[in-house]
C-alpha angles and dihedrals in degrees: 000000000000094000089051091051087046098055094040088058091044088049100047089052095049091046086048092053099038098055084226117135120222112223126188120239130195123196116192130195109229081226126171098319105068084040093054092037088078091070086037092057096040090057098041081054093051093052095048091046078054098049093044083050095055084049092054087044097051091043092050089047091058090043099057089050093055085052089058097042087052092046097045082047091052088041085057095045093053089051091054084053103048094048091045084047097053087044095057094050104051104084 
């Protein structure tokens, strides 16, 4: 520990009288993690492609049911009219 209190001493006075800054710099490995984050990312887009699926899927469902509501309710309405229609014909 002494050696390491030492240098850092020697090394704040040198800094001081050489006008020079110390910076700290980190160097990092891009080790097993970035590596591994490509299959991470690939499933994490996968899931999100499934759950935006699943979205489309639901939306399109409802929609079709509102198609059907809206035809059975035409249907309906040309009945009306055809029975109207016939009504109106017979004296």
């Amino acid at each position: 520990m002494l050696p390491t209190l030492a240098s850092r001493r020697i090394l704040a006075l040198v800094g001081k009288s050489a006008g020079v800054r110390q910076t700290a710099v980190a160097f990092y490995s891009e080790g097993s993690i970035p590596r591994a984050g490509g299959s991470f990312k690939e499933k994490e887009q996968a899931q999100e492609n499934q759950y935006i699926h699943q979205q489309d899927m639901a939306k399109l469902k409802k929609i079709l049911e509102q198609l059907e509501k809206t035809e059975k309710h035409v249907e309906g309405l040309k009945k009306e009219l055809r029975d109207h229609i016939d009504g109106q014909s017979k004296p």
